[in-house]
N, C-alpha and C positions, 0 to 999 in steps of 0.2 A: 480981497481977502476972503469973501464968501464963496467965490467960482473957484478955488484952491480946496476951500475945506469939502467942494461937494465931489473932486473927483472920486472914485471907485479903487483906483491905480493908480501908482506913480507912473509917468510916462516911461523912466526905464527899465521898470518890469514888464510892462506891456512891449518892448521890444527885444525884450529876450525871450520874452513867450512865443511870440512871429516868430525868433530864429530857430528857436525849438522844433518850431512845426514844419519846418521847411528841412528841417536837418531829419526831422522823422519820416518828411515826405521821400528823400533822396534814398535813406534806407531802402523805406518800402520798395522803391521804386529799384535798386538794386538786387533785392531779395529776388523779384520780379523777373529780372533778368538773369539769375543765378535758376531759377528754377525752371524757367525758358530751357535754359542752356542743358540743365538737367534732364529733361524730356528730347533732347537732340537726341537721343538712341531709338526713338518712337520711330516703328513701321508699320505699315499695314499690308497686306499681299491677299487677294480674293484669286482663286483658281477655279475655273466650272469646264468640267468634263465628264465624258463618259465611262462606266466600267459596266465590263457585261462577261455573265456568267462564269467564271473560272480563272479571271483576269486577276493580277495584282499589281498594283503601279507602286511605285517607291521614286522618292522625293529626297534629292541630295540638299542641306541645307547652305547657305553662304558661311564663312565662318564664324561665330558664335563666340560671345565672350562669357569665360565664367562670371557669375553671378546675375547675367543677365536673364530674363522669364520669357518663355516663347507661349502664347498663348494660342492652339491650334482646337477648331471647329472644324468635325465633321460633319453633315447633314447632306442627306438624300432629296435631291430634287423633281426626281420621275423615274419611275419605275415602282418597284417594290424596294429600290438598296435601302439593307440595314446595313448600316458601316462597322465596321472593324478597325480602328487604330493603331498603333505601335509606332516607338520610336526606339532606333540600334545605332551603334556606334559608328563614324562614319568612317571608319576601319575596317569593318565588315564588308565580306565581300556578299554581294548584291545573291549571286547565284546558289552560296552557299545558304545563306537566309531563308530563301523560297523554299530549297531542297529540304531543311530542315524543317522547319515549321510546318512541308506539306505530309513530308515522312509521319513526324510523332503526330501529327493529329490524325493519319490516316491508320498510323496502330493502334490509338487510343479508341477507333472507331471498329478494327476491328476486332478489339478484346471486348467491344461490348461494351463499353464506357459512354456515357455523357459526351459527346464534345465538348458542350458548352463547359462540363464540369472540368475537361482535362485542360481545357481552354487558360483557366486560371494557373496551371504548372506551367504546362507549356511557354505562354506567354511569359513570367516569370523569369522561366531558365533564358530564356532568345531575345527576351526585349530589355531595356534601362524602364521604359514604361510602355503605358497602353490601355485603353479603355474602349467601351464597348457601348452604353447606354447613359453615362452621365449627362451627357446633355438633354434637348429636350427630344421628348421622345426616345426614337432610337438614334438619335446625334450622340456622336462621343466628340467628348472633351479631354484636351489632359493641357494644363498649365504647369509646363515644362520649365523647370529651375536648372537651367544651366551646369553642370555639374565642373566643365574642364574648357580650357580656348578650343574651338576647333570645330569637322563639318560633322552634321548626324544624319543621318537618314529616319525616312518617317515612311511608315507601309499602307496605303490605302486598300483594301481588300472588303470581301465582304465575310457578312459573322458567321460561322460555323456550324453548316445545317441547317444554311438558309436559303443557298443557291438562286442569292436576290442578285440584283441588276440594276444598272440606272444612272442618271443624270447624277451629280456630283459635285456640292461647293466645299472647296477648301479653305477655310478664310482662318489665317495666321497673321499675329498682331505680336510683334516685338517689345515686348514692356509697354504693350497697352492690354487689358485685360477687359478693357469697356468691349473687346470683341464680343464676349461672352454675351454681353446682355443688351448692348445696343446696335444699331445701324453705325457702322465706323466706315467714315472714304476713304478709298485706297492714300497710299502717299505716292504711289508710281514708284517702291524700291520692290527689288527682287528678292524673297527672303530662301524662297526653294525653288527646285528645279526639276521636273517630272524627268527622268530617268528615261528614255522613250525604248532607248536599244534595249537597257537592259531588263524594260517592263514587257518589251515584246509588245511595246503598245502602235496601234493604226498601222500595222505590219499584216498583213494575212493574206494564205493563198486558200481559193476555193475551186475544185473542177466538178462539173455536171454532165451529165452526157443527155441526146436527146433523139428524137427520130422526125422526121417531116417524111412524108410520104405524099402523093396525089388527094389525098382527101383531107391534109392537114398540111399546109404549104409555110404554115408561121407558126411560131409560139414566140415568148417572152418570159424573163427573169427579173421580176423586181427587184431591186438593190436596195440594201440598206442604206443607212444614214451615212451621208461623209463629212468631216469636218472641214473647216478650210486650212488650207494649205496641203489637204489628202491628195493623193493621186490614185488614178483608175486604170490600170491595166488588164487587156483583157485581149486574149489570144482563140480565135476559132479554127477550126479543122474538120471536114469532113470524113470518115474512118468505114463508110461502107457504103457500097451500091456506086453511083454516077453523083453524088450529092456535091455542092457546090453551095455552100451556105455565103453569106452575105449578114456582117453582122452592123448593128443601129445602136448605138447610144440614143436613149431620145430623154427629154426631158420632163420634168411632170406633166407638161401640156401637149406631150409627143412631140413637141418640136426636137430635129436630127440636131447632135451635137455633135459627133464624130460619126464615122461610117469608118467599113472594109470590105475587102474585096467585093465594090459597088459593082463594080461590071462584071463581075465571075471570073476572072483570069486567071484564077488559082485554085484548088480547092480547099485554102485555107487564109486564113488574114487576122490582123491587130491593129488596135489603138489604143490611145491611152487620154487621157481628159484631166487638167486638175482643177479641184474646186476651191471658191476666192471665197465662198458664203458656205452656211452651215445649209447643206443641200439633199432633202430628202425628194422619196418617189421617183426618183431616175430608173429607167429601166433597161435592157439589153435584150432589143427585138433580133431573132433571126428570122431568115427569109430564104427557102431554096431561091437560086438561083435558074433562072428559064424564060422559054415565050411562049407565045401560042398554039403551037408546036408539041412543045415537051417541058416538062416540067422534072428537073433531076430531085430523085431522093436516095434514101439513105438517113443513116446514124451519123451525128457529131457528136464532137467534145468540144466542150468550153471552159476552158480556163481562165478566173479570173481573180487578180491582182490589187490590194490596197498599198502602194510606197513600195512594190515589191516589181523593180522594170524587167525582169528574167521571166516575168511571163508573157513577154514577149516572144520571146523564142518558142514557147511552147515548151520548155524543156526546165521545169521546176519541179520543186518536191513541195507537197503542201504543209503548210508548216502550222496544219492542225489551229486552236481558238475559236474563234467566233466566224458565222458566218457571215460572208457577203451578198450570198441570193436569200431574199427574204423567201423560205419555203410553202407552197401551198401550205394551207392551214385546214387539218385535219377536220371535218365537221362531225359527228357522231349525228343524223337523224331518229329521232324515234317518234312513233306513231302509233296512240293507241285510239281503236273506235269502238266508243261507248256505247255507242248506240246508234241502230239503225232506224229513223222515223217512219221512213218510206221508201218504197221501191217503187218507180212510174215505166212500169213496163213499157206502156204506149207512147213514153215521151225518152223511153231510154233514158234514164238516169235514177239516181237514187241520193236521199238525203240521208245526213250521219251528224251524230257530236263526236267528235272526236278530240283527244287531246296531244297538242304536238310541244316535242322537244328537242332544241339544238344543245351541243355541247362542241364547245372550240377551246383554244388557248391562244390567248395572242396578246406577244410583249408591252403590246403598244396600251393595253387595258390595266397594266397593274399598276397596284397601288402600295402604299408604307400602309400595312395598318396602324401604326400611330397616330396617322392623322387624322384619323375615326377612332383610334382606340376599338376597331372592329377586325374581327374575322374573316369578314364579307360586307357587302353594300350592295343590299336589295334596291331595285330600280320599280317603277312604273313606267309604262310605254314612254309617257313623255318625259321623264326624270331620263331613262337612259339613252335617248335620242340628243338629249341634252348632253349625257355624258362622253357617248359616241366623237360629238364634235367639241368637245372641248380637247378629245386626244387627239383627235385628227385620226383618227379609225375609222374602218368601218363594220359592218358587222354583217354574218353570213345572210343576207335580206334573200327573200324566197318568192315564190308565184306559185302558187297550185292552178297546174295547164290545163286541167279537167275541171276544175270548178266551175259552177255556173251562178250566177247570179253577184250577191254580196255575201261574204262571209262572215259570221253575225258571230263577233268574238265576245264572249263570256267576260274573259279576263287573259290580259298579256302582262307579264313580269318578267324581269332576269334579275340578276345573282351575280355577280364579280367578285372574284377573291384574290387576293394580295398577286399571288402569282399570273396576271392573267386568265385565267381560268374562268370562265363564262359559260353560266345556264339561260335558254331563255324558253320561257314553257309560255302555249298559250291554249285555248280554252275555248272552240267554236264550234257552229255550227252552219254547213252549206250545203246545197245540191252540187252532187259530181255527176257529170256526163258519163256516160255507159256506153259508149259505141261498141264494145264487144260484144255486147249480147246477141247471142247466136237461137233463136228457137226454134230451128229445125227438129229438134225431139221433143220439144214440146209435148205433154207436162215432164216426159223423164229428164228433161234439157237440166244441164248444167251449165250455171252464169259466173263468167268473172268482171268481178269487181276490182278496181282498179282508184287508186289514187295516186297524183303523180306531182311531186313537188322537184321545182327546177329553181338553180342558183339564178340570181341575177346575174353574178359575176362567172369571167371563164374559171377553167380549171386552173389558169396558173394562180388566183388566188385564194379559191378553196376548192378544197375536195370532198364528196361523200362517202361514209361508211355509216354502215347502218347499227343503233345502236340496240342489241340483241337482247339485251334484260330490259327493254321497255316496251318495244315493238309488241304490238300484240292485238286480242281481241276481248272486250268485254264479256264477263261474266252474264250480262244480262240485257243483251242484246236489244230485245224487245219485240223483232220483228219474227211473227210466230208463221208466217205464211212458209218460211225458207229453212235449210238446216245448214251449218256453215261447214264444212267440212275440212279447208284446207286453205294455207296462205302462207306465203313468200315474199320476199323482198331481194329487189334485185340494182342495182346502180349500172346508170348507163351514162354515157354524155350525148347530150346535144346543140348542136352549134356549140359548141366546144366549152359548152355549160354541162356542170355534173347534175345530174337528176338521179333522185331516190322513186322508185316503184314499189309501191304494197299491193300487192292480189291478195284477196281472198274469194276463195271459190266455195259456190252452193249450190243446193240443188232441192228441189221444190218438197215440201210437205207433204202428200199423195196423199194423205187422209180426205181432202177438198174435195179433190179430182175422182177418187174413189166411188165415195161416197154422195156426191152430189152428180157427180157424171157419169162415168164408167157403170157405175151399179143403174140406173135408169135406164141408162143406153141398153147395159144388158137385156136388162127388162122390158123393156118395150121390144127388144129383140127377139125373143120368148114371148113377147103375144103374137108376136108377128107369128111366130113359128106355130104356136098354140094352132091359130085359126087354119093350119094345113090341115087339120084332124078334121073342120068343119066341111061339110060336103054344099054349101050351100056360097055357093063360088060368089055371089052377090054382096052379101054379107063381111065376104073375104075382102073383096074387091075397095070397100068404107073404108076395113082395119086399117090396110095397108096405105090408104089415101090421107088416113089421118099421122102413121108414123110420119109420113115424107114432109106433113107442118111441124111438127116434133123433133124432125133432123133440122130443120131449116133455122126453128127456133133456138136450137141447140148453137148453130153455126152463128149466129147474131149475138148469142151470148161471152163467147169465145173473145168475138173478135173485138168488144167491147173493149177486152183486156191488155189485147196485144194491137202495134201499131200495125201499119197497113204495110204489110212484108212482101219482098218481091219473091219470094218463093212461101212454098208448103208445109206446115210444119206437121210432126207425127198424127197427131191430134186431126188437121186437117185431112193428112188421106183416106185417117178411120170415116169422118166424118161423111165425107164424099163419097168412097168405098159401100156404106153400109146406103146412104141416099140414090146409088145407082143400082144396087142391088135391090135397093126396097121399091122402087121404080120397076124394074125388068119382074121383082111378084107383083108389083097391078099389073105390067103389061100379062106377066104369068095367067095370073087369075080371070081378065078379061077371056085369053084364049081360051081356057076351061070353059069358061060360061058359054061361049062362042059354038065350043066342041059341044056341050050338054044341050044346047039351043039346037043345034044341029041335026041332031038324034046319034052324035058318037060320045054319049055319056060313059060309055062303058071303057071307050079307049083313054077319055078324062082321066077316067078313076085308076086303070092300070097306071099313065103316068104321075099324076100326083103319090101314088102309091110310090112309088121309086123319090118324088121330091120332097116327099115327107123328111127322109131321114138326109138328101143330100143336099137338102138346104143350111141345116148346122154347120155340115162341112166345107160347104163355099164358105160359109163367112171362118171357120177357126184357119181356113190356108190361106184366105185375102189375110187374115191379120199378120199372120206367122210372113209371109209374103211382105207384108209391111214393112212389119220391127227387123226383119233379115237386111231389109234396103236402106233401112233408119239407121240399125244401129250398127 
């Protein structure tokens, strides 16, 4: 009676409450499945490719239900692409789209208008939607609300007036919209379809022409990037002289992938190569054809093909886009010398600060400025060594051939901006060898200076041009011994390396030489001559004894300066000139003395009387005599 009154519950309430909870569980447990089954329209679809400069790709979708939300992400993955968006009805005709859309934005540009600003009509009139920056950075978004059943088309392009490029993820989520914000796995459905004919996309023809002669028997074109399942067509022919080319596929590591006309038995050939991987730095070596004997040259043409097999025949039309030969890359050198420290006549060479600057473009370098929120991305040597290889570039690397010793750099930086576009300035100081120096006229001699900066790489991967609003010469040079008078730059190649040349030519100070030489020389020249007046031939005989230490010393001074030359310089034959002559008056003046000792004083005096005044004039016709053969 007491264990009755202490239950909580009667036992039948306590099992209707269990059945309750088991009936609430089967609910839930249905709802469960109800909202499973709800989500069955969930897709995912990730696209990653490329578009580059001038390109538009358009994406046909699978059919589509109204009320359904297609949730699409643009974002740029390498290069500089700012993306551009749109989506058109899939009624529209593909050709008609491109024509329009490239029409009114190209009036709107040239009435002078905004792109970006007509951008907003434009798009409007030609798309159902479209966006430009919603996402992050310059990614666009647009969560597309199904409007009708049926297919659309969506335009991948880039934004107008940006003439960006690059790498490309598409990632479209079928009534998932967690695209937007988080990492979503694919589901393996197909929700769009890259248009490929009618994007004109992995389609291109490129021709180049070229020359090999005896002193240049090979060159090479590096190819751009192929995707897999790409094919490589590529048609050569020789078009003047006896030439006989022979063309190489090789691969990054130069290993041959395909060959033609290996034996010469034509003077034209094809192949063609398709790639299974995303395959860059492949290249297409040609080769004259010959032995040891003779070596055939002349002009070719090369033709070559991406998914396009009629470039086999040699007999295509090029159908314009993007190219396939990655082109030498233009280098601009410039080269300014701040200063002159010293000139080592004797050691032939001379030290400078100077400050040097490259300027190139190269695809492989840009960047989204979103993802700095910058203009540009200043480097430090080792920051953009670092950067260098994270792109898999490289960069125009240099050797100055004349320099000697280390070159004691200041400061080295560069500059990258969105579009490729690259500065790199540096800031040193070294000794350049001087092997031109000439001092045969010596002191009037004029010297060139010379500095000579050579590519590491051949010319098929950059080239020099000299860049003319930097090249130059310091205001304030420093070195007061010289006058600079004149200077040029010239590109030449060697070993099939492009090298920039800077001259500047000078020519000595004469104030020095004047005045510490020239005027002494005179002068002791003028005693010499003086002591003719003296009749006391003895007397004469010391003068003349002591200039020939005077020349001697003179000549020991000189040569302090200049190195040990296998010929004479102006300077030198005065030098010798006046020593041989100042030689023949002792011998002179002995004879006199000789004649006066003798008792024919008198015949002395008539002829010194005639060498009085023709002594000046030996030495003005040796000189004149001189500077005629000098100069």
């Amino acid at each position: 009676m007491l264990d009755s009154h202490n239950k909580i519950l009667p036992e039948w309430l306590l099992k209707a409450l269990l059945a309750a909870v088991i009936a609430l569980l089967l609910v839930l447990q249905a709802l469960g499945t109800f909202g499973a089954l709800a989500q069955s329209g969930r897709m995912v679809e990730k696209i990653k490719t490329e578009l580059v400069v001038g390109e538009n790709h358009f994406y046909r979708t699978i059919s589509l239900q109204a009320g359904d939300t297609l949730y699409i992400n643009l974002s740029g993955i390498s290069g500089n692409f700012d993306p551009l968006l749109a989506i058109a009805s899939g009624d529209d005709e593909i050709e008609t789209i491109r024509k329009d859309y490239q029409q009114q934005l190209q009036m709107a540009i040239d009435e002078g208008r905004d792109p970006l600003v007509a951008l907003e009509e434009i798009a409007g009139e030609l798309f159902i939607a479209w966006d430009d920056d919603s996402g992050d950075g310059y990614d666009a978004q647009i969560p597309f609300k199904v409007p009708a059943d049926g297919e659309y088309l969506f335009i991948v392009t880039a934004a107008p007036g940006t003439n960006s490029f690059g790498e490309y993820q598409l990632s479209l989520g079928l009534n998932e919209p967690k695209i937007f914000t988080e990492e979503v796995q694919e589901t393996g459905d197909v929700i769009a379809a890259l248009q490929r004919e009618a994007s004109k996309f992995g389609v291109a023809v490129q021709r180049v022409t070229g020359t090999l002669s005896a002193d240049k028997q090979f060159t090479f074109f590096n190819l751009e990037t192929f995707l897999p399942g790409d094919t490589l067509y590529a048609y050569i022919e020789g078009i003047s002289g006896d030439l006989v080319p022979i063309l190489v596929l090789e691969d990054f590591g130069g290993k041959p992938i395909r060959t033609a006309n290996l034996t010469g038995q034509d003077n034209n050939g094809s192949l063609q190569y398709s790639f299974d991987e995303h395959s860059s730095n492949y290249r297409l070596y040609v080769e004259s054809f010959g032995d040891d004997n003779k070596t055939t040259t002349g002009d070719f043409r090369l033709i070559v093909g991406q998914n396009e097999p009629e470039v086999l025949s040699g007999q295509v039309s090029d159908t314009g886009g993007f190219d396939l030969i990655r082109q030498p890359i233009d280098v601009k050198v410039g080269l300014k010398i701040d200063q002159i420290t010293d000139v080592d006549q004797k050691a032939e060479n001379f030290s400078a600060v100077a400050d040097l600057r490259l300027e190139w473009q190269d695809p492989r370098l840009a960047f989204s400025p979103d993802t700095c929120q910058c203009a540009f991305k200043p480097f430090t040597q080792k920051e953009f060594d670092d950067f260098i290889k994270e792109t898999g570039s490289n960069w125009p690397d240099f050797v100055i051939t004349n320099q000697q010793g280390n070159r004691w750099t200041q400061n080295k930086s560069a500059v990258i901006f969105p579009d490729g576009r690259a500065t790199y300035m540096e800031r040193f100081t070294t000794t350049f060898q001087a092997p031109d120096f000439n001092f045969k006229k010596f002191p009037f001699d004029k010297q060139q200076f010379y500095v000579r900066i050579r590519s590491l790489f051949p010319e098929e991967f950059y080239l020099y041009s000299n860049d003319v609003g930097y090249t130059g010469m310091g205001d304030q040079l420093g070195e007061e011994a010289w006058i600079f008078t004149d200077m040029e730059t010239t590109i030449n190649s060697v070993d099939n390396k492009p090298q920039f040349n800077f001259r500047f030519e000078t020519v000595r100070q004469l104030t020095y030489y004047i005045t510490r030489i020239f005027i002494p020389l005179l002068l002791i020249i003028i005693v010499s001559w003086i002591t003719f007046f003296l009749k006391d031939y003895s007397k004469r005989v010391d003068v003349t004894a002591g200039n020939l230490l005077l020349f001697i010393a003179y000549n020991f001074t000189i040569a302090n300066d200049l190195p040990r030359l296998g010929y004479l310089t102006f300077f030198d034959k005065v030098l010798i000139s006046t020593f041989g002559i100042s030689v023949l008056v002792v011998v002179y003046n002995v004879v006199l003395k000789r004649m006066e000792l003798n008792g024919r004083g008198e015949q002395a005096n008539r002829i010194d009387n005639v060498m009085d005044w023709l002594y000046p004039i030996i030495y003005i016709v040796v000189v004149a005599i001189l500077w005629s053969s000098s100069f």
